[in-house]
N, CA, C and O of each residue as an XYZ file, in Angstrom:
336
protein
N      -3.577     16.724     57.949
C      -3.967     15.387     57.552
C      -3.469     14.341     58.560
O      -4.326     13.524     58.895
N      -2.043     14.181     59.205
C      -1.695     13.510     59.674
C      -2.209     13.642     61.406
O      -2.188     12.713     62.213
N      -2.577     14.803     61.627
C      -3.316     15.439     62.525
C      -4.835     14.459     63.069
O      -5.104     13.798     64.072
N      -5.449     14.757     61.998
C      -6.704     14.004     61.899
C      -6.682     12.677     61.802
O      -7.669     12.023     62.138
N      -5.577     12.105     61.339
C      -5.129     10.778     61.182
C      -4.907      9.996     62.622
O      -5.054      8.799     62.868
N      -4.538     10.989     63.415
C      -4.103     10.828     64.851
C      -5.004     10.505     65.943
O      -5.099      9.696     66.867
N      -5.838     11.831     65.261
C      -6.949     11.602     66.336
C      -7.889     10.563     66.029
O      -8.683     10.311     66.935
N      -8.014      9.760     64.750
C      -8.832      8.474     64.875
C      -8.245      7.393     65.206
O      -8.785      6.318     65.468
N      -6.995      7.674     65.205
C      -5.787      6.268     66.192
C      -6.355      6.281     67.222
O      -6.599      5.157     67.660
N      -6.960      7.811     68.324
C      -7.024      7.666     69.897
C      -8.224      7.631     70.301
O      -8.662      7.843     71.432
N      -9.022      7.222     68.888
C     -10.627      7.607     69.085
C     -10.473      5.376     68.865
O     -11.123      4.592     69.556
N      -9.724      5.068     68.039
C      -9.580      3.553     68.052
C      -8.728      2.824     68.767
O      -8.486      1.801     68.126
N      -8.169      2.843     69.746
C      -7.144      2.519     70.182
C      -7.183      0.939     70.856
O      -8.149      0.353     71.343
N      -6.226      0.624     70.749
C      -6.167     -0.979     71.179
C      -6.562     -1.507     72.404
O      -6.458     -0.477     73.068
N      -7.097     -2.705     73.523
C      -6.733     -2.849     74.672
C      -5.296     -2.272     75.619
O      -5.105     -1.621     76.646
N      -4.623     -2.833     74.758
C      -3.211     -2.429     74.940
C      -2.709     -1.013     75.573
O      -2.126     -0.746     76.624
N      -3.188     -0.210     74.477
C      -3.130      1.220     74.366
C      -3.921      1.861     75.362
O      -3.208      2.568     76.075
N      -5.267      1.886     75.721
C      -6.067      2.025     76.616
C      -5.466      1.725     77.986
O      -5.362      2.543     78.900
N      -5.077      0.421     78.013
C      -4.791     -0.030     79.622
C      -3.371      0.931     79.767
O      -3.467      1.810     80.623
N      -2.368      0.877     79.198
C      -1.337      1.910     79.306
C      -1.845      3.299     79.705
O      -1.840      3.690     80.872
N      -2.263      3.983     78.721
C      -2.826      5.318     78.789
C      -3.194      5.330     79.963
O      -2.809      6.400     80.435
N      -3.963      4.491     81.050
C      -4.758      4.967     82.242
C      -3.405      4.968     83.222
O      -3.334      5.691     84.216
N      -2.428      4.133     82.841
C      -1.122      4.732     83.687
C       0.149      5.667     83.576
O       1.035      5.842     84.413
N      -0.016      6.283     82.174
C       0.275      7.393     82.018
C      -0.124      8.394     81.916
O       0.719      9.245     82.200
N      -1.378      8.908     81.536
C      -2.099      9.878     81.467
C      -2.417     10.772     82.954
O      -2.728     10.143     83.965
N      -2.316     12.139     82.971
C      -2.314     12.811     84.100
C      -0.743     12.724     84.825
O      -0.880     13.038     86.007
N       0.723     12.400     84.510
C       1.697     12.609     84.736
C       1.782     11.598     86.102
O       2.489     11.798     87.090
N       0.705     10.267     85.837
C       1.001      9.610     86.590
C       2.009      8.150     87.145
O       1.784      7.283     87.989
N       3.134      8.391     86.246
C       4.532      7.875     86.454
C       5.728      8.903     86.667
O       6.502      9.311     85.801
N       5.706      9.168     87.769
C       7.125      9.437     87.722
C       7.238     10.855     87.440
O       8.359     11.320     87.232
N       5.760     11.923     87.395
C       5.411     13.105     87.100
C       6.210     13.488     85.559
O       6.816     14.537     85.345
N       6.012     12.207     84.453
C       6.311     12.791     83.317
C       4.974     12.604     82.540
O       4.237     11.622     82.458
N       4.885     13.878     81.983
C       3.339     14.301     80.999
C       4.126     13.538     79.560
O       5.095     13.871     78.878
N       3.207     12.410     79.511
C       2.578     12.154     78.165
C       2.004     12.226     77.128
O       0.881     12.065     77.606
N       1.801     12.350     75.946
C       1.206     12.549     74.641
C       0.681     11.092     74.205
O       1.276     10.024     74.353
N      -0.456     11.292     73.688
C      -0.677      9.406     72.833
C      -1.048     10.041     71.774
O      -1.691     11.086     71.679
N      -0.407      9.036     70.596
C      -0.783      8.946     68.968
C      -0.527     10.863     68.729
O      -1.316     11.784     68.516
N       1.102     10.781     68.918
C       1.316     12.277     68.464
C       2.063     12.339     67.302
O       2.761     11.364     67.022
N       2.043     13.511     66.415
C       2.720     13.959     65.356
C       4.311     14.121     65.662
O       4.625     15.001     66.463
N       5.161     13.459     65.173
C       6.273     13.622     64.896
C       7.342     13.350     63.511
O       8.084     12.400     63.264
N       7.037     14.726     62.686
C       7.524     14.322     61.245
C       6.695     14.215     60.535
O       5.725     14.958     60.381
N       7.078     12.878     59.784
C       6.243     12.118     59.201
C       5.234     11.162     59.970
O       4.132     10.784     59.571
N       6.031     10.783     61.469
C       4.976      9.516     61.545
C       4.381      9.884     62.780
O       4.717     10.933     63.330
N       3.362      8.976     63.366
C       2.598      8.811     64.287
C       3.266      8.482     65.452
O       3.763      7.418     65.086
N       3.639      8.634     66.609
C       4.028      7.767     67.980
C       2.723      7.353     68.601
O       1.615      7.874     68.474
N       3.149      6.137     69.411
C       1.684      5.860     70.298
C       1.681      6.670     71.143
O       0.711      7.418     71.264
N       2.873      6.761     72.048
C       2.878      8.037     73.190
C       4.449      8.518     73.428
O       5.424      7.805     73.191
N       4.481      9.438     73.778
C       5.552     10.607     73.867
C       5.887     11.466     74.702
O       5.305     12.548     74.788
N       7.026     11.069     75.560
C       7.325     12.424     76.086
C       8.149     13.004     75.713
O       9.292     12.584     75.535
N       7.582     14.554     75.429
C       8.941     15.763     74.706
C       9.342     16.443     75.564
O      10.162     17.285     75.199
N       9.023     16.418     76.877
C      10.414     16.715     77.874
C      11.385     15.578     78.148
O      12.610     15.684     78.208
N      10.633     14.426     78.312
C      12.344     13.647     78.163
C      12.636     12.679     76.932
O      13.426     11.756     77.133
N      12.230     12.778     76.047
C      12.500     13.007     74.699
C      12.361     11.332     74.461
O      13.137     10.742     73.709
N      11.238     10.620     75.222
C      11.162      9.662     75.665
C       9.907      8.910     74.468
O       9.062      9.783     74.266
N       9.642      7.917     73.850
C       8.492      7.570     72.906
C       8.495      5.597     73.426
O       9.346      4.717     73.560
N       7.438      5.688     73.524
C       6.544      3.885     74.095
C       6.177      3.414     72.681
O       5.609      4.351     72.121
N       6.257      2.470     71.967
C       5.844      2.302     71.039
C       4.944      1.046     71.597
O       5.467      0.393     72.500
N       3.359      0.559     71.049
C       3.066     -0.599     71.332
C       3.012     -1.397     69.863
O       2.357     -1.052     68.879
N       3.869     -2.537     69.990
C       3.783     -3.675     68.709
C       2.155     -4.435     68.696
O       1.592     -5.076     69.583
N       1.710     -4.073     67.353
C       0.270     -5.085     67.639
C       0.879     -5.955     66.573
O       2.053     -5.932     66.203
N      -0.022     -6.671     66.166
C       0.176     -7.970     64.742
C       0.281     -7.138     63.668
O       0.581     -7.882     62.733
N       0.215     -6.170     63.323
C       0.466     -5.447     61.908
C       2.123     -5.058     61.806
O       2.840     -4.827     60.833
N       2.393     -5.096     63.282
C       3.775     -4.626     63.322
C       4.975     -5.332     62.654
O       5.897     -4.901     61.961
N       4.611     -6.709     63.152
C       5.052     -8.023     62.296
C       5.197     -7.741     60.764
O       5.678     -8.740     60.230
N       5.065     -7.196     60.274
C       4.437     -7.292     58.718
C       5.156     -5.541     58.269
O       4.969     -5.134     57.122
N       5.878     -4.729     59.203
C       6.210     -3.596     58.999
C       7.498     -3.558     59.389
O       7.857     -2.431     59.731
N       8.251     -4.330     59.450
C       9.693     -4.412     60.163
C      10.202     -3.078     59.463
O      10.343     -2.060     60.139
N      10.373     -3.089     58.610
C      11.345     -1.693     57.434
C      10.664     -1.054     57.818
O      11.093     -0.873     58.958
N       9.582     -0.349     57.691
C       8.832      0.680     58.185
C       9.211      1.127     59.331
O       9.751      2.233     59.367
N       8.971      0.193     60.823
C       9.202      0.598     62.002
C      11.026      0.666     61.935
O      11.525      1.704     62.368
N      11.587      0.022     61.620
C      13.601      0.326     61.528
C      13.434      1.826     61.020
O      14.124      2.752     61.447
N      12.366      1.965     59.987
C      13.032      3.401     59.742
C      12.694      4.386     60.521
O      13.468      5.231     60.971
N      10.984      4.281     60.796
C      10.862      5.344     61.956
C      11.616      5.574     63.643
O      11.402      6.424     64.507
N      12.400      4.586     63.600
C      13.837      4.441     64.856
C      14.110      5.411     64.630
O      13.990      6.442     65.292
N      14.677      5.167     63.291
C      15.739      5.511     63.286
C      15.741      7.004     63.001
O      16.492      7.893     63.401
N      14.762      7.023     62.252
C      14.396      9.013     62.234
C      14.357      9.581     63.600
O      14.919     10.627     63.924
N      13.526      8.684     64.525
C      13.128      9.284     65.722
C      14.353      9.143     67.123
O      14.205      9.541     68.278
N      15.435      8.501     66.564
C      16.992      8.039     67.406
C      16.957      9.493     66.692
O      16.623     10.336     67.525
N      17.180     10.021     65.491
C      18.192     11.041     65.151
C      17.523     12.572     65.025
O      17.865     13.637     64.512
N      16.469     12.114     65.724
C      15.803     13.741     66.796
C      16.354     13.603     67.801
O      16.588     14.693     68.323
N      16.726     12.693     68.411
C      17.310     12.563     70.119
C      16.340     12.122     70.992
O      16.193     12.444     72.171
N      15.349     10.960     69.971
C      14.349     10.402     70.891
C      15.071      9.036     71.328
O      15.903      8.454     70.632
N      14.599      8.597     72.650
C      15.014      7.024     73.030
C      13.147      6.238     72.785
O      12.091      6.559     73.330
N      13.486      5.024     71.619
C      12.542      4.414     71.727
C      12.192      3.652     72.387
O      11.069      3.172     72.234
């Protein structure tokens, strides 16, 4: 479910998200491979790297309005040994 959930995040994705993606995608920073709108847990990341345990989050205007939400997914994702 959260699967499928994912893939209509990357089938909708923001300006934002798009213009990023074209500079990460293909391991083109710094030769670290990226993930966008991946499964971790419970929640969604915009993009991810699980070799360096690395996650980009992009804030749109809904984000505003999710403060508790996003504190908690930190903080789940600090106590995998991700840096947000």
């Amino acid at each position: 479910m959260k699967r499928e959930y994912a893939r209509q995040l990357r089938l909708n994705s923001s300006k934002s998200e798009n213009l990023l993606w074209l500079y990460l995608r293909k391991k083109q920073q710094f030769g670290i491979k990226f993930r966008r709108q991946h499964v971790l847990g419970p929640y969604i990341v915009d993009f991810v790297s699980l070799s360096k345990r690395l996650i980009i989050e992009i804030d749109r205007g809904q984000h505003a309005e999710r403060t508790s939400y996003d504190q908690q997914r930190t903080w789940f994702l600090q106590g995998q040994e991700f840096k947000v």
